[in-house]
C-alpha positions as CSV (number, residue, x, y, z in Angstrom):
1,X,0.0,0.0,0.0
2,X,1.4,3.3,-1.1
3,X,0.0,6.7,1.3
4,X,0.1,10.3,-0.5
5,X,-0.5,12.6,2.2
6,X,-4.0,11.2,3.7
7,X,-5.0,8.8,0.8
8,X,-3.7,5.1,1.2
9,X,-3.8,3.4,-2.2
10,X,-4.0,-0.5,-2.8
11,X,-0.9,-1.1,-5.3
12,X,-1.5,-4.1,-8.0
13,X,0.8,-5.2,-10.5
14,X,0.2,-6.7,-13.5
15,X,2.4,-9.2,-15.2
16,X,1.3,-9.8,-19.0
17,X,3.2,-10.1,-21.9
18,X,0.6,-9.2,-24.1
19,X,1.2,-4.8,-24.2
20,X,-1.8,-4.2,-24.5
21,X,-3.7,-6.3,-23.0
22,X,-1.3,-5.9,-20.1
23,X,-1.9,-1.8,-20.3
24,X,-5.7,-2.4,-20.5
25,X,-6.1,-4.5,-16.9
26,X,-3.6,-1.4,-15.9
27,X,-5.4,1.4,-17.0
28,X,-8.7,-0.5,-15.7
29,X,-7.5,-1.2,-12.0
30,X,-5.9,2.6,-12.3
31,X,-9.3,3.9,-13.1
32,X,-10.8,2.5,-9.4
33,X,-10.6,5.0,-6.6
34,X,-7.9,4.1,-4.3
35,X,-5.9,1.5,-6.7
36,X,-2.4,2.2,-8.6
37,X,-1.4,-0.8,-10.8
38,X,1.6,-1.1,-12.5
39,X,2.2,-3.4,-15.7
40,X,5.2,-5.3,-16.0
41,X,5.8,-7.7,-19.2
42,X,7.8,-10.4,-17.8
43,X,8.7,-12.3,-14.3
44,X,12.4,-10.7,-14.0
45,X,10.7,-7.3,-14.6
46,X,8.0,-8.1,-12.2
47,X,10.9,-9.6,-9.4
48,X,12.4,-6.0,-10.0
49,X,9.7,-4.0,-9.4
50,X,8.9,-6.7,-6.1
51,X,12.5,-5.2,-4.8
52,X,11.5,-1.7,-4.6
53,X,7.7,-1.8,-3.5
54,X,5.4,-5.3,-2.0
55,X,2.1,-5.0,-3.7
56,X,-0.9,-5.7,-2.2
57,X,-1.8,-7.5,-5.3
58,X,-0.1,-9.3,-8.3
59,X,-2.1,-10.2,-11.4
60,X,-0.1,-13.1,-13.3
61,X,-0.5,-14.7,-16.8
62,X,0.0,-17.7,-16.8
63,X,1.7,-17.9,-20.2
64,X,4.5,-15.8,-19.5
65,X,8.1,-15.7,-21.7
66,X,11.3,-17.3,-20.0
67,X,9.8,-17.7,-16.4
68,X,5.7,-19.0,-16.4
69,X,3.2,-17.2,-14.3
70,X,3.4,-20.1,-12.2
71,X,7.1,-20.9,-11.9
72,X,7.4,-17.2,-10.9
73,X,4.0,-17.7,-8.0
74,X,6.2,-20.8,-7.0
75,X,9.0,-18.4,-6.2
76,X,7.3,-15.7,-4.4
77,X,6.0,-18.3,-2.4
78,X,9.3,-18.9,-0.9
79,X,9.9,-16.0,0.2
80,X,9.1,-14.8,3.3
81,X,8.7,-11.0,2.1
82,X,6.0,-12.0,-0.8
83,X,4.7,-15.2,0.5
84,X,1.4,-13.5,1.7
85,X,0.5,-11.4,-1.0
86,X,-2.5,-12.4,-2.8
87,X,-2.5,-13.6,-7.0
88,X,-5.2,-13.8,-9.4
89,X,-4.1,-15.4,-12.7
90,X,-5.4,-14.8,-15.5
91,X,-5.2,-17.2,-18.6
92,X,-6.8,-18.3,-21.9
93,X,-6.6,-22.2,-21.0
94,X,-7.0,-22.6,-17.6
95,X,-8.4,-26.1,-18.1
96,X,-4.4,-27.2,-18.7
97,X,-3.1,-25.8,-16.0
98,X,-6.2,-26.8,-13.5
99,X,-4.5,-29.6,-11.6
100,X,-1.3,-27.0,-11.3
101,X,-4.0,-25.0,-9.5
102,X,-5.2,-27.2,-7.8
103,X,-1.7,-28.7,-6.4
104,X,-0.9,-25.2,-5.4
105,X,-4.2,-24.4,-4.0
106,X,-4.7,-21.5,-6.4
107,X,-8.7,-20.4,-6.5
108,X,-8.1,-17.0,-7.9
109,X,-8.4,-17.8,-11.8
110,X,-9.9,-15.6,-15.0
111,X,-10.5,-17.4,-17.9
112,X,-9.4,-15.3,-20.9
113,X,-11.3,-13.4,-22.3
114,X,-13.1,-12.0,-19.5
115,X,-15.6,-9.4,-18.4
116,X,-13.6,-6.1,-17.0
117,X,-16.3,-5.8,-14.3
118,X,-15.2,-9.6,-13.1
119,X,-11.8,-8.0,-12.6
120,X,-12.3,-5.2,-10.9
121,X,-14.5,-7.7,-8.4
122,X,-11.8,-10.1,-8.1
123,X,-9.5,-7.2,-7.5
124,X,-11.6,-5.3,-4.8
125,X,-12.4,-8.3,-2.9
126,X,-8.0,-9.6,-3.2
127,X,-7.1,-6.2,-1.9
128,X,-10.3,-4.2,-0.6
129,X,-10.3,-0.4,-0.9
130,X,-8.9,1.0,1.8
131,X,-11.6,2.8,4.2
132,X,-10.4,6.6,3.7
């Protein structure tokens, strides 16, 4: 959570290779009161933007270049510092990956293509709007 003077605002990022599909959840998110999300397009990008600020939310594809949506969950679950921060994943073929969900305990899945209100939903009840 990032404060500017009296306002607390939830922080999301959003990891998706697709530009502008990644800059559409962005822009979405960003146009909710009290939410800032930031849109990475791959895992090492995200892990840097993880050094400088903990989200209170991460939106992950699941199809990802070099490092998966799910090989990089599988990291921040190991450590201590992200290990608590809610994920939604967001994928066009979620029945492939249901049993890694499922092994990982992983409930918060949108099937691609989805409605933008389902997002913002998903989002707001991940990382509720903080009460002003």
């Amino acid at each position: 959570m990032v404060t500017r003077g009296n306002t607390r605002t939830r922080v999301v990022i959003v990891v998706e290779d697709d530009q502008p599909i990644g800059e559409l959840l962005a822009g979405v998110i960003n146009d909710e009161d009290g939410y800032r999300a930031f849109h990475v397009t791959r895992s090492t990008e995200a892990l840097q933007a993880l050094e400088q600020v903990k989200p209170d939310l991460l939106v992950l594809d699941v199809g990802l270049p070099g490092m998966s949506g799910l090989e990089l969950y599988d990291r921040l679950q190991k450590d201590e510092r992200t290990r608590g921060v809610p994920v939604m994943f967001e994928t066009a073929v979620s029945q492939e990956y249901r049993a890694e969900f499922r092994k990982r305990g992983i409930r918060n899945v949108l099937q691609k293509p989805f409605d933008l209100n389902e997002l913002i939903a998903s989002v707001k009840e991940l990382a509720p709007p903080v009460a002003a």
